[in-house]
Backbone as CSV, one residue per row, in Angstrom:
resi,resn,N_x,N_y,N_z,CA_x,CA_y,CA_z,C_x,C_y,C_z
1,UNK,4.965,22.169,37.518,3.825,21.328,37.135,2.737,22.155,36.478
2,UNK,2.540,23.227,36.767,1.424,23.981,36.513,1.678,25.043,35.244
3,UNK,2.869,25.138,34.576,3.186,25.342,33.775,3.801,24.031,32.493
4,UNK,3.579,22.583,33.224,3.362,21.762,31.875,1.743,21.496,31.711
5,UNK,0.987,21.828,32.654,-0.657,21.747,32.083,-0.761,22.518,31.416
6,UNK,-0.245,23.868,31.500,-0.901,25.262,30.587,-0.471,24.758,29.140
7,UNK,0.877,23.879,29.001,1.273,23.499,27.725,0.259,22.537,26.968
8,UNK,0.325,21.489,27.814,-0.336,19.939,27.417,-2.296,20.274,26.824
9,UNK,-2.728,21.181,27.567,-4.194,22.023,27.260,-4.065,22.293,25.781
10,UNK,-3.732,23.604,25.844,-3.855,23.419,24.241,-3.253,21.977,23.341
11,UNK,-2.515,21.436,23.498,-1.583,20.313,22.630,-3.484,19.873,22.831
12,UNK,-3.577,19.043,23.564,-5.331,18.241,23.761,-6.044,18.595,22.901
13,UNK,-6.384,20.201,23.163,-7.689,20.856,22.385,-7.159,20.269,20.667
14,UNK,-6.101,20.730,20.150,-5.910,20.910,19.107,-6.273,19.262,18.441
15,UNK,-5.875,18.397,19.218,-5.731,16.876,18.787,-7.227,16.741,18.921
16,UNK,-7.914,17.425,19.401,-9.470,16.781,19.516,-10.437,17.337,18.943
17,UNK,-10.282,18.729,18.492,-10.758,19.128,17.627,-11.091,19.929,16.200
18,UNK,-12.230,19.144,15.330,-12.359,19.021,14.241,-12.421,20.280,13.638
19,UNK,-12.229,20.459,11.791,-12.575,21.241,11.377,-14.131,21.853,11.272
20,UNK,-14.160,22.609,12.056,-15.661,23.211,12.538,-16.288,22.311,13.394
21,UNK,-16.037,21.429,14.056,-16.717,20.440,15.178,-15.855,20.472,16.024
22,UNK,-16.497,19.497,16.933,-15.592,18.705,18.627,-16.178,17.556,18.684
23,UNK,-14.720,16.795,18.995,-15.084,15.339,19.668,-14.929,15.858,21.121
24,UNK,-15.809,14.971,21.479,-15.846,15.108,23.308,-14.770,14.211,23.914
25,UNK,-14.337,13.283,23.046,-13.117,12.418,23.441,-12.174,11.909,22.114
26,UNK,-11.375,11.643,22.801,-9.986,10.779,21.336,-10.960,9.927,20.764
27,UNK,-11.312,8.985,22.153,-11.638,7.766,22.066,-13.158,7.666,21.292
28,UNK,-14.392,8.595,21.050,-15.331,8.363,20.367,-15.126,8.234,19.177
29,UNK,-15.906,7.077,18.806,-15.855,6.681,17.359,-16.494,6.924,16.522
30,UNK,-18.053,7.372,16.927,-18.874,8.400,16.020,-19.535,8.970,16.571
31,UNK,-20.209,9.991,15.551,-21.122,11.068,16.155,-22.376,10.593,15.693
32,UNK,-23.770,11.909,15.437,-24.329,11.701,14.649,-24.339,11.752,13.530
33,UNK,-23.525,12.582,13.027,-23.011,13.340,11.971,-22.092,12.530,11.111
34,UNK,-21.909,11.313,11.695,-20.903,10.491,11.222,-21.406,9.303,9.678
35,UNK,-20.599,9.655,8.844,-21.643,8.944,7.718,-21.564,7.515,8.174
36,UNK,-21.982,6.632,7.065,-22.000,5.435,7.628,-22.634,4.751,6.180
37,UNK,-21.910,2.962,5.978,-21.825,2.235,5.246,-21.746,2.458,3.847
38,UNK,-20.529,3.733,4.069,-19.826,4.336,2.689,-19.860,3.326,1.532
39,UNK,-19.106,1.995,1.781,-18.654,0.939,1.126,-19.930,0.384,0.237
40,UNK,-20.991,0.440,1.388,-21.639,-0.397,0.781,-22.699,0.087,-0.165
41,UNK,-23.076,1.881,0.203,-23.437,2.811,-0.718,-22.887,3.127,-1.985
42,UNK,-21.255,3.006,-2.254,-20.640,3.311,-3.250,-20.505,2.221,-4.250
43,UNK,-20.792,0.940,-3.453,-21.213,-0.456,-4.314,-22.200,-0.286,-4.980
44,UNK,-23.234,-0.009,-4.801,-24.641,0.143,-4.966,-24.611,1.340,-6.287
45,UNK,-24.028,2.482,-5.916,-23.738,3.133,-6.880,-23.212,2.802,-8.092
46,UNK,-22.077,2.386,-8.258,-21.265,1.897,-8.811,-22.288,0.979,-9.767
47,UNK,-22.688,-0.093,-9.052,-23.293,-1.312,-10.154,-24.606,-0.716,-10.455
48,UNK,-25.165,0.573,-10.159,-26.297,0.974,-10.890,-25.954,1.913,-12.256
49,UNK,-24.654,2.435,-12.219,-24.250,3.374,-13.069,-23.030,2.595,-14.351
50,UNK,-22.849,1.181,-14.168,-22.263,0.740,-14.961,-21.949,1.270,-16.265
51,UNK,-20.529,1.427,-16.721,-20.451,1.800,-17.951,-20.112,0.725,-19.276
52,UNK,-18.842,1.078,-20.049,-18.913,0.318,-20.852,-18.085,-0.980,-20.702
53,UNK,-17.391,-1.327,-21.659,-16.425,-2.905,-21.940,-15.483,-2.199,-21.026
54,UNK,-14.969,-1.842,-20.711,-13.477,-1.282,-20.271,-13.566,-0.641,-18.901
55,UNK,-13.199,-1.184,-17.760,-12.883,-0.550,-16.527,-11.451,0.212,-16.038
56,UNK,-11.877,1.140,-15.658,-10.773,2.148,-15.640,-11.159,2.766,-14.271
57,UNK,-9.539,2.380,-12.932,-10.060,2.739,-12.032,-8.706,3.189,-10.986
58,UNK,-8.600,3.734,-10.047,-7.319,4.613,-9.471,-7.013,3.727,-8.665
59,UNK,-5.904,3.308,-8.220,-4.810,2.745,-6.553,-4.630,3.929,-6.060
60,UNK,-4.885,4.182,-4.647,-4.475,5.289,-3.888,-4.516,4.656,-2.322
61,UNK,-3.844,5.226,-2.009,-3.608,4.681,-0.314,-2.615,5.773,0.942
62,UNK,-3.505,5.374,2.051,-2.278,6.129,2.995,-2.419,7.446,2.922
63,UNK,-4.202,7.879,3.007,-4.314,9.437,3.506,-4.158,9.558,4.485
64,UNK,-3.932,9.356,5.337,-3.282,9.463,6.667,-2.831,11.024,7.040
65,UNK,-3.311,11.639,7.539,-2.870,13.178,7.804,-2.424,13.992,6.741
66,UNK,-2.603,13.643,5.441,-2.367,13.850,4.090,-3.493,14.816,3.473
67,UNK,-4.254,15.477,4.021,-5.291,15.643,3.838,-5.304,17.073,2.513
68,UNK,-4.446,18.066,2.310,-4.374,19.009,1.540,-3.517,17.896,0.422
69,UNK,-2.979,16.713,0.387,-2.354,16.396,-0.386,-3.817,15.583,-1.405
70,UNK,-4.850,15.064,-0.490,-5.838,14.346,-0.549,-6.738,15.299,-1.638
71,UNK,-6.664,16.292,-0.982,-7.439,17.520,-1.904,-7.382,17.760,-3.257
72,UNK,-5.836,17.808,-3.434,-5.320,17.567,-4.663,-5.357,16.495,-5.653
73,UNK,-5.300,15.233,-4.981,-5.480,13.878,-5.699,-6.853,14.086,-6.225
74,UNK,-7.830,14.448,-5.403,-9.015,14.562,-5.964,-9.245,14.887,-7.212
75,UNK,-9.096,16.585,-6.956,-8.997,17.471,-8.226,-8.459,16.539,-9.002
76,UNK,-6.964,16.117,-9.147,-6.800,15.309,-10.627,-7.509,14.323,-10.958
77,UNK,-7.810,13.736,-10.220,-8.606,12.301,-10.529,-10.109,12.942,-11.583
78,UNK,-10.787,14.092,-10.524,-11.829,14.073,-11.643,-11.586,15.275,-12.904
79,UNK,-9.969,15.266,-13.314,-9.844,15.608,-14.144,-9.591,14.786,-15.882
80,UNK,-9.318,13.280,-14.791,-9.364,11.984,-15.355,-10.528,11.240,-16.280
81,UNK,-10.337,11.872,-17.784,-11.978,10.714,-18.439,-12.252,9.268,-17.835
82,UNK,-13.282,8.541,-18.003,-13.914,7.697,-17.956,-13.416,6.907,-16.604
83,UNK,-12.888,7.776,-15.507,-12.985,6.341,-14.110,-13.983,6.060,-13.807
84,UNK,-14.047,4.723,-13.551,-15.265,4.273,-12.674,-15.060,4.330,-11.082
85,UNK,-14.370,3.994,-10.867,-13.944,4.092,-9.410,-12.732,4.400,-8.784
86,UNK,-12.259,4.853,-7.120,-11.166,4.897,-6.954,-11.226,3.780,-5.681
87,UNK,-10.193,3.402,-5.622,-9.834,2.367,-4.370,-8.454,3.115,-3.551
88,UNK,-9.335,3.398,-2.018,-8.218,3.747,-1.123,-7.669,2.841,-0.306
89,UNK,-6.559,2.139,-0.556,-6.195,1.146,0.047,-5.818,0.860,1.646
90,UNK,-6.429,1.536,2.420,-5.955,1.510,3.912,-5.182,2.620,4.086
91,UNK,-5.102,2.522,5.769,-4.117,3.799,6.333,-5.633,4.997,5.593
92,UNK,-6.119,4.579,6.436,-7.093,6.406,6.105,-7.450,7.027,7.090
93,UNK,-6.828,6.542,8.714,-6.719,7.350,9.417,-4.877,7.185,10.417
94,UNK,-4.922,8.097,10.880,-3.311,7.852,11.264,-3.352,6.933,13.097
95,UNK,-4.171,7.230,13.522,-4.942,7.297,14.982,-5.749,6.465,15.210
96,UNK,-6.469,5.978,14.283,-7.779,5.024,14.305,-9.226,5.704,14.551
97,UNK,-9.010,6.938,14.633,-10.032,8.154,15.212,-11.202,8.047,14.048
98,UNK,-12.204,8.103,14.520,-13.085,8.738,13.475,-12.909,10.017,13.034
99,UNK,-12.641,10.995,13.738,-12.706,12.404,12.995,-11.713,12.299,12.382
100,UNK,-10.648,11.843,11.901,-9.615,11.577,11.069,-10.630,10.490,9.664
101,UNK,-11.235,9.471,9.576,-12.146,9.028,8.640,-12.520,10.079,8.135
102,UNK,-13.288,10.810,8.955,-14.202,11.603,8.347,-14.166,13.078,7.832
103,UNK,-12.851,13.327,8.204,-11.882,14.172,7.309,-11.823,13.916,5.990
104,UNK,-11.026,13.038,5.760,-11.053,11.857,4.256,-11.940,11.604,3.510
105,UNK,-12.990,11.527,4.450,-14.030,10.981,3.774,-14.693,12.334,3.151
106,UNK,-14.562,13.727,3.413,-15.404,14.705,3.276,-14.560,15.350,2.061
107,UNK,-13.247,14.772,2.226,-12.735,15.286,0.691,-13.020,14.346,-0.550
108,UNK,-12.730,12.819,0.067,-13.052,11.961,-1.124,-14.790,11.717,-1.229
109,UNK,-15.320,12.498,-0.989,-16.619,12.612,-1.537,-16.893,13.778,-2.478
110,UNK,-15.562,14.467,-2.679,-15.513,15.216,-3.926,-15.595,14.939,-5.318
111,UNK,-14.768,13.624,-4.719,-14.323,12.722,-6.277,-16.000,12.518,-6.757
112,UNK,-16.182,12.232,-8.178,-17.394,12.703,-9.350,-17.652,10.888,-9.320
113,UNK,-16.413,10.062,-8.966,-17.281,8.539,-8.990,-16.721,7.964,-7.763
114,UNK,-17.673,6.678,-7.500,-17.609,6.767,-6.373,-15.676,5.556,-5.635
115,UNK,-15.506,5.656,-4.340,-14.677,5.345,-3.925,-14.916,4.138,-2.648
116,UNK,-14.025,3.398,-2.350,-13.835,2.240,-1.960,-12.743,2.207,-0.629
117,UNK,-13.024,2.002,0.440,-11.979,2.284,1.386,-11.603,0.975,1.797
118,UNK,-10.721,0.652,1.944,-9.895,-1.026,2.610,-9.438,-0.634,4.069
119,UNK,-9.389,-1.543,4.876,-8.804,-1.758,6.250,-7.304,-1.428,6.170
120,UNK,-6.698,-0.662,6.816,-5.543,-0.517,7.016,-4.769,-0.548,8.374
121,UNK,-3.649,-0.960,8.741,-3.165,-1.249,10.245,-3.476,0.140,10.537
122,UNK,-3.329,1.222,10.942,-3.015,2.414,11.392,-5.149,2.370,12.155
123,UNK,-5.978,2.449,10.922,-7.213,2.210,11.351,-7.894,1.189,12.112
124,UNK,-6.654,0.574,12.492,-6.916,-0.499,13.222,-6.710,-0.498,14.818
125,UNK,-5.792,0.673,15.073,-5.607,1.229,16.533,-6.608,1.805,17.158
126,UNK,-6.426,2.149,18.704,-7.583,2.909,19.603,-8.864,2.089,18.924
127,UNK,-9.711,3.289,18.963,-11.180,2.224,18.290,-11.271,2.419,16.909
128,UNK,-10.424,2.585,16.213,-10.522,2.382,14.202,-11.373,1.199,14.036
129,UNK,-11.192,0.546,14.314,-12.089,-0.872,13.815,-13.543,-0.958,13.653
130,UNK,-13.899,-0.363,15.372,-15.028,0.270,15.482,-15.834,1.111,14.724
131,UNK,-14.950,2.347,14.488,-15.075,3.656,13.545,-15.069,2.911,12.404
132,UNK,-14.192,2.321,11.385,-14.341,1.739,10.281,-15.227,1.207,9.980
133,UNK,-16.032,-0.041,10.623,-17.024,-0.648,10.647,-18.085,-0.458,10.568
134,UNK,-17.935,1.283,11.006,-19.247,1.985,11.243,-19.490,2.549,9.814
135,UNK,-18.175,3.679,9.220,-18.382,4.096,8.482,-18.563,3.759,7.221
136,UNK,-17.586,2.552,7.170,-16.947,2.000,5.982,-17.986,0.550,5.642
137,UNK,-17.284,-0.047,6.548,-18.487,-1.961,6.784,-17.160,-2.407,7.228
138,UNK,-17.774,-3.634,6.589,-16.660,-4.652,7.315,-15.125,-4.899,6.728
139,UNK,-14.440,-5.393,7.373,-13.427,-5.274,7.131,-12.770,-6.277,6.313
140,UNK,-13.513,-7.453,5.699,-13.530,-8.245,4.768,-14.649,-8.317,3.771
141,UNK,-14.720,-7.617,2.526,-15.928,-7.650,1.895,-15.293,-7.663,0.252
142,UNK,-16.307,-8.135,-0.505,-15.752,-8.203,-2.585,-16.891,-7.599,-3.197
143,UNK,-17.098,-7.300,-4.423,-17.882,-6.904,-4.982,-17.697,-7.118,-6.368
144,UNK,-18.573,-7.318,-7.298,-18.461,-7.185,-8.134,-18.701,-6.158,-9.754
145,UNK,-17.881,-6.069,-10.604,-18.204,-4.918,-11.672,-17.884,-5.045,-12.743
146,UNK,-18.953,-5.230,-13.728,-18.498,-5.614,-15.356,-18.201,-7.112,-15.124
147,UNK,-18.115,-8.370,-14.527,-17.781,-9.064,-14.619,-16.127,-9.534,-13.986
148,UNK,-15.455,-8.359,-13.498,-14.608,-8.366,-12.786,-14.959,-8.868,-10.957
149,UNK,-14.251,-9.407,-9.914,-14.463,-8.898,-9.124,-13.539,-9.206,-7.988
150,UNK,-13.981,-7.860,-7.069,-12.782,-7.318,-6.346,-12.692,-7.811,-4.805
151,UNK,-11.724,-8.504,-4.332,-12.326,-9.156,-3.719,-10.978,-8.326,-1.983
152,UNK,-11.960,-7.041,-1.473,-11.095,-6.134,-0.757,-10.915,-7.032,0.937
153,UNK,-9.766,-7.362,1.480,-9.365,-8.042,2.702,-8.531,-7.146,3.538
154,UNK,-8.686,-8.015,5.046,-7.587,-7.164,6.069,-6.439,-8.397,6.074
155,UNK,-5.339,-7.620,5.535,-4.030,-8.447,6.114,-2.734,-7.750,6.961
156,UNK,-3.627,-7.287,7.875,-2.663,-5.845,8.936,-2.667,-7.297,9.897
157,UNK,-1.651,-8.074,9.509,-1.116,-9.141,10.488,-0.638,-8.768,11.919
158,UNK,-0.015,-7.755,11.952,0.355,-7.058,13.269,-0.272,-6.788,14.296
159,UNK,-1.264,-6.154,13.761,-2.359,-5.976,14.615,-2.638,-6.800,15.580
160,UNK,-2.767,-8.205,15.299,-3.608,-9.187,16.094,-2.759,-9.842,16.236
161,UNK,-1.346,-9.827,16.333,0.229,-10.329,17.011,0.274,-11.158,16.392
162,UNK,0.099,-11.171,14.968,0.483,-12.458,14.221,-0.324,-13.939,14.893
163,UNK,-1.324,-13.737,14.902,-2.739,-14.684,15.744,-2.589,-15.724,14.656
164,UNK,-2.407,-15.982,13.064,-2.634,-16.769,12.244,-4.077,-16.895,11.742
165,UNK,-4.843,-15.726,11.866,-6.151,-15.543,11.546,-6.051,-14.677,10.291
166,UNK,-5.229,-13.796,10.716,-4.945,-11.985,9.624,-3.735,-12.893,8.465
167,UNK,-4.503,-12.910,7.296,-5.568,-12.581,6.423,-6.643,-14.085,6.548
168,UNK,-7.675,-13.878,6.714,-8.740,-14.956,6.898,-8.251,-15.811,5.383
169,UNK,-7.821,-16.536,5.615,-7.662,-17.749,4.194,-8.820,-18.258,3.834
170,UNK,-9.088,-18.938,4.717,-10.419,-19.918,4.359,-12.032,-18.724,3.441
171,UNK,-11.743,-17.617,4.183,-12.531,-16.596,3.961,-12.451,-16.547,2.362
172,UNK,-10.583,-16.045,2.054,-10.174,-15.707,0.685,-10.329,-16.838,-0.089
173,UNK,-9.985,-18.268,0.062,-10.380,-19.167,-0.510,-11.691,-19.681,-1.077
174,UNK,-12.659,-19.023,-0.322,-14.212,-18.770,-0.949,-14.027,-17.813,-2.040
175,UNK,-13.762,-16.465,-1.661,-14.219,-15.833,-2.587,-13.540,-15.953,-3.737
176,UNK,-12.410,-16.610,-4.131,-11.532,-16.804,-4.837,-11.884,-18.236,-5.763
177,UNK,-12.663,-18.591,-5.662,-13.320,-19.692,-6.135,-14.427,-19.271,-7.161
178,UNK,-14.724,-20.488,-8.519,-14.939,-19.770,-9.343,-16.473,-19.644,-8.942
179,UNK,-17.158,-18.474,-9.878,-18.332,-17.748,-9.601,-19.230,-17.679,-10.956
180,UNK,-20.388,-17.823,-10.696,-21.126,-17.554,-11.962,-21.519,-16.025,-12.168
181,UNK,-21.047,-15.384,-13.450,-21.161,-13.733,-13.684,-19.574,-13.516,-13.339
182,UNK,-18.657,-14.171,-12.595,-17.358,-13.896,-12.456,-16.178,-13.887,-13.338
183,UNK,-15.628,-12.996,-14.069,-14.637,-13.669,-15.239,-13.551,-13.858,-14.895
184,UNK,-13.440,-12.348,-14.076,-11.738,-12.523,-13.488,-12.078,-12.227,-12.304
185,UNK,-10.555,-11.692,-11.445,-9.838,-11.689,-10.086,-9.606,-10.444,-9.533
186,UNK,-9.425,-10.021,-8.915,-8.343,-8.725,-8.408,-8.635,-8.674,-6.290
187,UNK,-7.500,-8.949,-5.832,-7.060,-8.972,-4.585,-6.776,-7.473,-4.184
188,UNK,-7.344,-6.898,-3.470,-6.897,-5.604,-2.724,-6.886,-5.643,-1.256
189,UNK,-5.794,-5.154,-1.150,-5.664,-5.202,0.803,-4.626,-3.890,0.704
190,UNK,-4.359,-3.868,2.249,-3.510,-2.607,3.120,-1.803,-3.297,2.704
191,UNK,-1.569,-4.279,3.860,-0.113,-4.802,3.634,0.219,-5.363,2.732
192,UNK,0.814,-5.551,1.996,1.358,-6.595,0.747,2.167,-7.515,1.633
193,UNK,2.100,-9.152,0.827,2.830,-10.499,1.223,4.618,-10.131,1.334
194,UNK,5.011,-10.203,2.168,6.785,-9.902,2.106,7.192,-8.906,2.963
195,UNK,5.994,-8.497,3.219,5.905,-6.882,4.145,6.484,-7.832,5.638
196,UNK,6.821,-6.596,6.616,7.425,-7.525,7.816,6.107,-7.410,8.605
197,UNK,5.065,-6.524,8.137,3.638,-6.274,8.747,2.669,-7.610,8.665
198,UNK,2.919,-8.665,7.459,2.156,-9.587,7.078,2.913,-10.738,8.196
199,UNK,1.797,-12.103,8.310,2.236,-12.859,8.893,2.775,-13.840,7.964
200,UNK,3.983,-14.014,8.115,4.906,-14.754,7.472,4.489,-16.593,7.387
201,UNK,3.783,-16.798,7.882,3.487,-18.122,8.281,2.078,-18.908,7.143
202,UNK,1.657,-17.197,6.999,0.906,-17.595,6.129,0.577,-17.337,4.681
203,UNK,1.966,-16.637,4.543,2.146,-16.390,3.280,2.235,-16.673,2.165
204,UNK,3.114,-18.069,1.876,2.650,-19.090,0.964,1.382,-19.371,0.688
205,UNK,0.667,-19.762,1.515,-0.885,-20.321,1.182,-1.579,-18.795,0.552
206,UNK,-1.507,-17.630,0.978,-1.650,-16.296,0.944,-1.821,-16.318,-0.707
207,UNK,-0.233,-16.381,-1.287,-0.103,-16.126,-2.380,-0.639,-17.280,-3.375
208,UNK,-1.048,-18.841,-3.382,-0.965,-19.721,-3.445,-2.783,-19.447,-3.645
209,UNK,-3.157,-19.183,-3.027,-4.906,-18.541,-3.559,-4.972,-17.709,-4.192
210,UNK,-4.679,-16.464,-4.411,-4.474,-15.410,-5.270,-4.109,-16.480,-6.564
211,UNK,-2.769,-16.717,-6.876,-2.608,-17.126,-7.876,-2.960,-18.238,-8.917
212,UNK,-3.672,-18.894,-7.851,-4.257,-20.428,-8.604,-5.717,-20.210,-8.573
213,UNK,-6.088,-18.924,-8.232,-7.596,-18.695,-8.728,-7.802,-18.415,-10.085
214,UNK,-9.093,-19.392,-10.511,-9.163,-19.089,-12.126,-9.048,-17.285,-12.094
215,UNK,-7.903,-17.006,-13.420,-7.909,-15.381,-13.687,-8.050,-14.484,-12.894
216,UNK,-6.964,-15.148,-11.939,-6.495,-13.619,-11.151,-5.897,-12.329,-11.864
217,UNK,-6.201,-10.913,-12.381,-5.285,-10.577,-13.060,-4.655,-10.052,-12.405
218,UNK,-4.582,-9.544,-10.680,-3.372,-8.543,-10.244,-4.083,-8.649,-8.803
219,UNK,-3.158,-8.069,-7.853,-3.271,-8.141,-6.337,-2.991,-6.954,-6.167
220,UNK,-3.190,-6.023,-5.465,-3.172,-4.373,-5.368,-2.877,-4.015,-3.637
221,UNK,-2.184,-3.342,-3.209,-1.734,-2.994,-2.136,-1.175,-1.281,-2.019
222,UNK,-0.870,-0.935,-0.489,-0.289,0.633,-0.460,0.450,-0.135,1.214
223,UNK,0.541,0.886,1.623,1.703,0.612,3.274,2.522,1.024,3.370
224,UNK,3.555,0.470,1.908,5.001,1.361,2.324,4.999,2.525,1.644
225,UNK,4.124,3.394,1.298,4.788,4.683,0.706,5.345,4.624,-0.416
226,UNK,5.991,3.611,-1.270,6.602,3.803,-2.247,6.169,2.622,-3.286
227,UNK,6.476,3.019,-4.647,5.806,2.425,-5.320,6.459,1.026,-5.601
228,UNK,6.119,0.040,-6.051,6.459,-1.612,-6.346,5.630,-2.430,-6.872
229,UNK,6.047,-3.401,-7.341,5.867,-4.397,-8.424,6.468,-5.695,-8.613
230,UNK,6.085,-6.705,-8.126,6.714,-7.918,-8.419,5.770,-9.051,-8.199
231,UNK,6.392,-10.016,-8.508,5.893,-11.022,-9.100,5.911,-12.675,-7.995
232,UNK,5.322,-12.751,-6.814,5.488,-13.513,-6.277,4.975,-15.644,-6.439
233,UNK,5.712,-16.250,-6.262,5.085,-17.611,-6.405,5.485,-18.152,-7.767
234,UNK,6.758,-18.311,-8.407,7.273,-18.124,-9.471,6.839,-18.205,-10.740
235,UNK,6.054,-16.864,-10.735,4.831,-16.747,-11.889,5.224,-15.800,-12.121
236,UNK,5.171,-14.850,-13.681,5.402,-13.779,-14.000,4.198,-13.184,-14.810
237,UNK,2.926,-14.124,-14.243,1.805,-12.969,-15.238,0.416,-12.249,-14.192
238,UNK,1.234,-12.361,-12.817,0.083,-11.770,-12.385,0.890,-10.945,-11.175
239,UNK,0.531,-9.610,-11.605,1.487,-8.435,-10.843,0.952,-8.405,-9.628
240,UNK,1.450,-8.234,-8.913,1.603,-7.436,-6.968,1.864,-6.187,-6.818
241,UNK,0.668,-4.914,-6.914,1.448,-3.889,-7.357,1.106,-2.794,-5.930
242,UNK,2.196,-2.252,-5.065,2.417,-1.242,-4.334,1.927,0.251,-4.614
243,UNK,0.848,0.490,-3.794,0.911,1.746,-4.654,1.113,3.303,-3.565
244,UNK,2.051,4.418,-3.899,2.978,5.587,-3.242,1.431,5.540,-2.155
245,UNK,2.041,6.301,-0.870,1.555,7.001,-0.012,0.781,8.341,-0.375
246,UNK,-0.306,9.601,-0.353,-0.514,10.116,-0.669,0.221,11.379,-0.783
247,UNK,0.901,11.234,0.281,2.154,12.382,0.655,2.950,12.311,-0.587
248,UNK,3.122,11.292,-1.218,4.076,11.061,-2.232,3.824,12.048,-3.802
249,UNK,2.502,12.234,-3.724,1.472,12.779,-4.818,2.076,11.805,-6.414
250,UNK,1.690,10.379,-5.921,1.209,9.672,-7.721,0.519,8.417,-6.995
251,UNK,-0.387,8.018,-8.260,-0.842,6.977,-8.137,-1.524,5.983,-8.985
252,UNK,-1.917,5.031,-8.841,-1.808,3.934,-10.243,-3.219,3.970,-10.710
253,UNK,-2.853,3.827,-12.275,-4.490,4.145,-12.789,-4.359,2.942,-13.724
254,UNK,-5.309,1.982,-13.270,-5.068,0.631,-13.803,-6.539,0.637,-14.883
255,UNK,-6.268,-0.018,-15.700,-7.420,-0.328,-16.482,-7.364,-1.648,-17.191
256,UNK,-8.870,-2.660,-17.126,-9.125,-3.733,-17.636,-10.145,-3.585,-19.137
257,UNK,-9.429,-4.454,-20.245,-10.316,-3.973,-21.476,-9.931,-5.679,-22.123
258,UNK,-10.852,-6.239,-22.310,-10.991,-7.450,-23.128,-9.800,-8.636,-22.223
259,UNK,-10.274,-8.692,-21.304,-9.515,-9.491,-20.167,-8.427,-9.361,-20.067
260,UNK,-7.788,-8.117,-20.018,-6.137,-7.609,-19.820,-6.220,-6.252,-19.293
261,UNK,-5.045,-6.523,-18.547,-4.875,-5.698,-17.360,-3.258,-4.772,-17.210
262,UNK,-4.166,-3.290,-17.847,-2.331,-2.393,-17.866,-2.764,-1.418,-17.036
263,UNK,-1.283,-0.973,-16.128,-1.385,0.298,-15.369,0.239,0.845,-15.684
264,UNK,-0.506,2.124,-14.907,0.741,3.397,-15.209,0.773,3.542,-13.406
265,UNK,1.918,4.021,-13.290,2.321,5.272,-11.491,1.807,6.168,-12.255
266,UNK,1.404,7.161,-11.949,1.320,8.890,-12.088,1.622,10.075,-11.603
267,UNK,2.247,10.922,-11.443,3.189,11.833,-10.886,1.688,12.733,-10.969
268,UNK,1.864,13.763,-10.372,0.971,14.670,-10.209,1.513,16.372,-9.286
């Protein structure tokens, strides 16, 4: 017995503490030190620094213990002309931990414009929700840019045992409705519709708002690690697009210019 404590001690220390800090527990969700209402600062940014006709902006998702891979995404990104923004699609902590956020967060505050974090199942364990909420905001919020707008949701159906709440419809059905200053659409969440993570029950109606909103041009997702594309609700002009895990090193650099909407994967 007294030789599996001497083991399990260090295993603890190491899981609890930070690069150059300590959490006093798994379970704390912030410090003082802990930033806070990233989301809603980088909004603010964002629509004060507006650029031109043409938005040009990154899919990335699933830093999740990825963090030297994270480093790297950076660097390329602001090697990238004219982004306006990057969107991390969920999974940005593996644990739900804050010092795992705020790992992430201390690299993607490298990036030169600003970034956008979404709810992801993984941040949704232990107290992530908490921690998220703190750092990030809420876990259903849109914004708008250039006349685009983005309208970021939680659909980590799992989480809440398939309750028939995850993804709030009635919620998405507001914002998805038309808007004055609004031209087009864009849906971003953690799980994509088809996933075995989403609740199946509500999937039709799911896709069925997305697509019958005036000028949706695309729905944006990360989860599985690998990249995808298709076309749900037998429509072929408004993409569903998956985007790699960070571990994977590529990711989608979508851009809107005169109400059309093209992206590339990117290897890196």
């Amino acid at each position: 017995m007294r030789n599996r404590i001497t083991v399990i001690i260090p295993i603890l220390l190491l899981m609890i503490m930070g690069c150059g800090g300590f959490e006093y527990s798994p379970n704390q969700y912030f410090s003082g030190d802990t930033p806070r209402d990233i989301n809603q600062r980088n909004i603010k940014r964002l629509q004060e620094e507006q650029g031109d006709a043409r938005i040009r902006f990154i899919l990335t998702g699933d830093s999740q213990r990825s963090y030297k891979d994270a480093e790297d995404l950076v660097k390329v990104i602001n090697q990238i002309p004219e982004i306006d923004f990057v969107l991390l699609a969920g999974d940005i902590s593996d644990f739900g931990l804050s010092q795992e956020m705020e790992w992430v967060d201390k690299v993607f505050s490298k990036l030169q414009r600003p970034y956008l974090g979404v709810i992801g199942n993984h941040d949704l364990v232990a107290t992530g929700e908490k921690a998220f909420k703190r750092m990030y905001g809420e876990l259903n919020y849109s914004f708008v840019y250039q006349g685009v707008k983005f309208v970021c949701h939680n659909t980590n159906s799992r989480e809440t045992s398939f309750s028939g709440n995850v993804p709030d419809l009635e919620w998405l059905k507001k914002e998805f409705s038309p808007e004055t200053g609004v031209e087009a659409y864009i849906a971003v969440a953690h799980v994509p519709p088809g996933d075995g993570d989403f609740d199946r029950s509500l999937e039709a109606k799911y896709i069925n708002i997305i697509n019958t909103s005036p000028n949706t041009l695309a729905a944006l997702y990360a989860h599985q690690h690998a990249y995808n594309l298709f076309y749900p609700g037998n429509q072929h002009t408004i993409p569903y697009i998956v985007t790699t895990g960070i571990e994977k090193r590529k990711f989608v650099l979508i851009e809107i210019l005169n109400g059309k909407l093209t992206f590339e994967n990117i290897e890196y």
